[in-house]
C-alpha positions in Angstrom: 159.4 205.5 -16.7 162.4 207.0 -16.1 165.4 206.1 -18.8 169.4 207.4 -18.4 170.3 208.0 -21.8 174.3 207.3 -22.5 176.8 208.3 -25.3 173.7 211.1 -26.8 175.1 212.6 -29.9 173.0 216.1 -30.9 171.6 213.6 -33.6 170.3 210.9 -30.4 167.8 214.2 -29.0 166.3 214.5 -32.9 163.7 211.5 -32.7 164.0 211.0 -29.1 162.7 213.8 -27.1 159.5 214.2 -29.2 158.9 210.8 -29.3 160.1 210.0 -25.4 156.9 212.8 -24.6 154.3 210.5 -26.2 155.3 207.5 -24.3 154.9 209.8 -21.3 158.6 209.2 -20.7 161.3 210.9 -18.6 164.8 210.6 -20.4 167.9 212.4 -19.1 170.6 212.6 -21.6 174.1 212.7 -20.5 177.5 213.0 -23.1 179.5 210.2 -21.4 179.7 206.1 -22.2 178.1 204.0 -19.6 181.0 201.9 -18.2 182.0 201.2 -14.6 182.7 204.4 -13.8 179.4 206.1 -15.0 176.9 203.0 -14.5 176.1 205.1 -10.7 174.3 207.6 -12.7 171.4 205.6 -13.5 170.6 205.7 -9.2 166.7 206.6 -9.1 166.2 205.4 -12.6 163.9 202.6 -14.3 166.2 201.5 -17.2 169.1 202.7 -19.3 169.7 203.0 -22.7 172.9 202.3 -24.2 174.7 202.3 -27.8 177.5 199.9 -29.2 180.4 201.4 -27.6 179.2 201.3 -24.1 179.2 198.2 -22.2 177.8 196.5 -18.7 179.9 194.0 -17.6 178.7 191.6 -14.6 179.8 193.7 -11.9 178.1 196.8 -13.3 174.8 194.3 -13.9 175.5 193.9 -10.0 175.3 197.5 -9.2 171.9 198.0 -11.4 170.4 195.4 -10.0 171.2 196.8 -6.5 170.0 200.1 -8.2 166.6 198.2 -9.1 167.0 199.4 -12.6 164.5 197.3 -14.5 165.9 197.2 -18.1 169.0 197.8 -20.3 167.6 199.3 -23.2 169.8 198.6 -26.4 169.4 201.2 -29.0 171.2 198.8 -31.5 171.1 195.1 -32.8 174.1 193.8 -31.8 174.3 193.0 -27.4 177.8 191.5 -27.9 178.4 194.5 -25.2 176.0 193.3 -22.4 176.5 190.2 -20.2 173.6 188.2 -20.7 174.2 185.6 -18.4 174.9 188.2 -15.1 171.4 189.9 -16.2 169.8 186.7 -16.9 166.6 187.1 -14.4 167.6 190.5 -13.0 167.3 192.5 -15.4 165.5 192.3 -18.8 168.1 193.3 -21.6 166.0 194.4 -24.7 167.3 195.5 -28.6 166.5 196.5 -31.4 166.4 193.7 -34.3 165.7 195.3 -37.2 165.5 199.1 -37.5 166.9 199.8 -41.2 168.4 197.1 -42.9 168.4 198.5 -46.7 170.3 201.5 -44.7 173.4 199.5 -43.5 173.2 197.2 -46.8 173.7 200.4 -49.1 176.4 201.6 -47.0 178.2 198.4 -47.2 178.0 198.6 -51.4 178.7 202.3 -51.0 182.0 201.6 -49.1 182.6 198.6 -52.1 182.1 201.1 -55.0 184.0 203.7 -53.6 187.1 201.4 -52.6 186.8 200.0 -56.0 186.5 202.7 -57.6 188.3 205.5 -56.2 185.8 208.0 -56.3 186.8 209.2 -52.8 190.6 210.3 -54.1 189.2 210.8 -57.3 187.2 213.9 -55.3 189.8 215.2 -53.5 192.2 215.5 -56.8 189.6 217.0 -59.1 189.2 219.6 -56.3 192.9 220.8 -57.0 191.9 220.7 -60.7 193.8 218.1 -61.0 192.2 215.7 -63.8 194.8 213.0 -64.2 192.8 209.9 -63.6 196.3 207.4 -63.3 196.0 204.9 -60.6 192.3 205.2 -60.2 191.4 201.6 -62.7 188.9 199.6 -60.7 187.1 195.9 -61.3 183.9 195.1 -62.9 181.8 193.9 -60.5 179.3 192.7 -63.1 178.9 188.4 -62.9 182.1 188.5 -60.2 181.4 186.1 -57.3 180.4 187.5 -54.1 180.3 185.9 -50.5 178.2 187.0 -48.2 178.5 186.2 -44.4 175.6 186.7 -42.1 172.3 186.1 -44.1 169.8 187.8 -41.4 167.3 190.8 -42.7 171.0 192.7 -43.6 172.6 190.2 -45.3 169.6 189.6 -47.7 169.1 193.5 -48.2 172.8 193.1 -49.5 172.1 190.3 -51.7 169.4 191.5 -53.3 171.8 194.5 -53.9 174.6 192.3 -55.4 171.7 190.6 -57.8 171.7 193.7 -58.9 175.1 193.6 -60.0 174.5 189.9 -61.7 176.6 188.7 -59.3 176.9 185.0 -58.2 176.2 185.2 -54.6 177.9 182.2 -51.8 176.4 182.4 -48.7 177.3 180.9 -45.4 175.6 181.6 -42.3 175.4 178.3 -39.5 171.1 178.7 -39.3 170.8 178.5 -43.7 167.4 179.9 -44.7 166.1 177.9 -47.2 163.5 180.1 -48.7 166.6 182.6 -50.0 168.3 182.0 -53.8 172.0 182.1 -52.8 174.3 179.0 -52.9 175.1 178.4 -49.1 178.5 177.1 -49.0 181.0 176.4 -45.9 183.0 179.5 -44.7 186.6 178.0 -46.1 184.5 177.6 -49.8 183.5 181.2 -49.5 186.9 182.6 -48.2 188.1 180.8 -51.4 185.8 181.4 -54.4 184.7 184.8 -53.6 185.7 187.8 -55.4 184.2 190.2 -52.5 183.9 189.2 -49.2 180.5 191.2 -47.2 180.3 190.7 -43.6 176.9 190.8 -42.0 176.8 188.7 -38.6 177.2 189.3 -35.2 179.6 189.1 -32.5 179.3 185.8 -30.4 182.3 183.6 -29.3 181.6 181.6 -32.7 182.4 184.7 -35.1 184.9 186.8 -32.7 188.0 186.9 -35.8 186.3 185.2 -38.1 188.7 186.9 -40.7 191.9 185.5 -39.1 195.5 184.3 -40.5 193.7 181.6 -42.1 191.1 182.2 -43.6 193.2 185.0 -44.8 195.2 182.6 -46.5 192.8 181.2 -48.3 190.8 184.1 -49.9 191.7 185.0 -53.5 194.4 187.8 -54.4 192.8 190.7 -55.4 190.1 190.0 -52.9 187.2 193.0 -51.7 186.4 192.4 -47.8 184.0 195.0 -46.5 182.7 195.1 -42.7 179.8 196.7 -41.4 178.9 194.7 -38.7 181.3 194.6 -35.8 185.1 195.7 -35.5 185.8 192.0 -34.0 184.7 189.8 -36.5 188.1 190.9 -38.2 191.6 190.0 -36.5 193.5 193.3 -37.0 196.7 192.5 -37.2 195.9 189.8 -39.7 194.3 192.5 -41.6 197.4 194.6 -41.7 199.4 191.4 -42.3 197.1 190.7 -45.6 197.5 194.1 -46.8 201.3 194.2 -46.7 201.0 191.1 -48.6 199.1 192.5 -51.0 196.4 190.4 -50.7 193.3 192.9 -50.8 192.6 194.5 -53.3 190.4 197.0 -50.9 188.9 197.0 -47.5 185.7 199.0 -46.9 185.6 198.6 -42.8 182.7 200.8 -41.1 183.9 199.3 -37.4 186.9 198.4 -35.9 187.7 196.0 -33.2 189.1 199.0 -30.4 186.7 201.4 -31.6 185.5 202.1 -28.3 186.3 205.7 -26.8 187.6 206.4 -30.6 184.6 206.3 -33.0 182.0 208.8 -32.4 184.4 211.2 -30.9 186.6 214.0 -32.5 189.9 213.2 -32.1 191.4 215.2 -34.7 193.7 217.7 -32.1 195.0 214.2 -30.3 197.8 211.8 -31.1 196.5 208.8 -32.0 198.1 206.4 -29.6 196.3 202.7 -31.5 199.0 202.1 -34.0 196.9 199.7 -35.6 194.3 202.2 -36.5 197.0 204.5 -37.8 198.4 201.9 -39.9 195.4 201.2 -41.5 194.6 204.5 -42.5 197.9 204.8 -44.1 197.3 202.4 -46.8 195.8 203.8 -50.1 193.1 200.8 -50.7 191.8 200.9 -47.3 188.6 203.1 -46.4 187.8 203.6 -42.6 184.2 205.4 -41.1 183.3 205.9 -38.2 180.3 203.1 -37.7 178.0 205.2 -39.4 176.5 202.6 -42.1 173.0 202.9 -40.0 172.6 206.8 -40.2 169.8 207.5 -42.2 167.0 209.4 -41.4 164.5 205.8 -41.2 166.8 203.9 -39.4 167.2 206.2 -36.8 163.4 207.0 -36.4 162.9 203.4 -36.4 165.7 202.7 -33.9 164.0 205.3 -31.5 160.1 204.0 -31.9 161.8 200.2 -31.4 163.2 201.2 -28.1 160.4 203.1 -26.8 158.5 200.5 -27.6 160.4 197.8 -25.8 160.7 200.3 -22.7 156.6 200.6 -22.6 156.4 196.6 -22.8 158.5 196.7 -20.0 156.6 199.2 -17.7 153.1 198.1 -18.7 154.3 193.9 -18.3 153.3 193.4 -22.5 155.3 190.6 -23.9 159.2 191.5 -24.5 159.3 190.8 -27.8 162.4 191.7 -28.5 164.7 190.5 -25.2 167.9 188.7 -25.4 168.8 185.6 -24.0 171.9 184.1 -22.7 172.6 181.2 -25.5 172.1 177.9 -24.3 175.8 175.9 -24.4 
């Protein structure tokens, strides 16, 4: 099988050159995002594989099906970026699940702790010798209330961290699993009650601003919201809104809804033309990285073997375990 490997970071070649050898795979690894412009590149190839900032649109699932490319190989669990219904019976789109989810958990509570806490500023003025620790008081976390959106394999890897906190734990996700201990609640209870707010869902039509103007308005003052899912679960300029009004007491956010082109890249000789962005870096109890909360060493050995995996089910006709569907409406 051949494979056209888009958006490959140094860190991309680590696991997947070795590994891409055993399958008896060919992969060519090229810099740029696969989008309309670059999708031609995959001409003579079996599948691509793509990350969460490129997309396929219907018209590209068009030209690789013209193409006779076989699979779109997601090296990622979200597919909010794929059209599932222009590849439905053309081509198979395949993900990865479940990779790491302690990995995105920890960095989720990492983010919490550290906007909490301040440790991050706290750094940089202790560099300067500077030990003057005014402005830095945080919250117990200890017994606070905690809501917790999304309650898949990454949602429970963050309750089980919260437990450790003795937090009480709301949960509301719209498939409940029964066999978890957390108090499932409706979204507006959650938004309410809920001392930190931890998102952990995916994109879909259902979720897309899920943290909107209202819901907003309903949370707490003095409220944690932390994202490590996807930038679009979080209406922006809402966000910004609910920060002048001094409603959060910090935002950890580890995606952004227009992080495409932006995120992964080094930017830092440019002008930053999103003002949004900008603005939200400018306030003091808002912490912004760059969709990294899955970079550990066993998530991304486990992301590679995953998508190997489903590109050898694919040449060899095994069950595609792990394809995606368009939902049924």
């Amino acid at each position: 099988m051949k494979i056209m490997f888009y958006s490959t970071k140094p860190y991309d070649r680590y696991w997947f050159e070795p590994m891409a050898k055993d399958y008896g795979f060919e992969i060519h690894f090229v810099e740029m995002r696969c989008d309309e412009e670059t999708v031609s590149l995959a001409k003579g190839y079996d599948a691509i594989c793509i990350f969460v900032n490129d997309y396929v649109n219907a018209a590209m699932i068009d030209r690789l099906h013209e193409m006779r490319i076989k699979g779109i190989l997601l090296r990622c669990a979200g597919f909010n970026n794929v059209d599932l219904k222009a590849a439905e019976g053309r081509i198979h789109v395949l993900r990865v699940p479940s990779y790491s989810p302690e990995a995105v958990a920890e960095f989720a509570m990492a983010l919490l702790l550290t906007v909490n806490r301040y440790t991050h500023k706290a750094y940089t003025r202790t560099r300067d010798f500077n030990m003057n620790i005014n402005g830095f008081m945080g919250t117990d976390l200890y017994r606070k209330t905690a809501g917790v959106v999304g309650t898949g394999k990454i949602g429970q890897a963050m309750i089980r961290i919260l437990k450790g906190f003795q937090m009480e734990i709301l949960a509301f996700d719209p498939y409940p699993n029964p066999s978890l201990d957390v108090n499932y609640v409706s979204l507006e209870e959650l938004v309410k009650r809920s001392d930190v707010i931890s998102l952990h869902c995916p994109l879909t039509d259902d979720t897309k601003h899920l943290v909107n103007e209202k819901t907003i308005s309903l949370m707490k003052k003095g409220v944690y919201l932390v994202n490590t899912s996807r930038g679009a679960l979080i209406d922006t300029e809402a966000l910004i809104d609910g920060l002048l009004e001094k409603k959060f007491a910090g935002v950890g956010l580890d995606v952004y809804e227009e992080e495409e082109g932006v995120f992964y890249e080094d930017r830092s000789n440019e002008i930053m033309q999103d003002e949004n962005l900008v603005r939200l870096t400018a306030f003091p109890n808002v912490i912004i990285t760059s969709h990294m909360g899955f970079f550990t060493k066993e998530a991304t050995q486990s992301i590679t073997q995953v998508t190997l995996e489903n590109a050898y089910a694919l040449e060899t006709g095994k069950p595609l375990v792990n394809e995606v569907l368009p939902e049924r409406g």
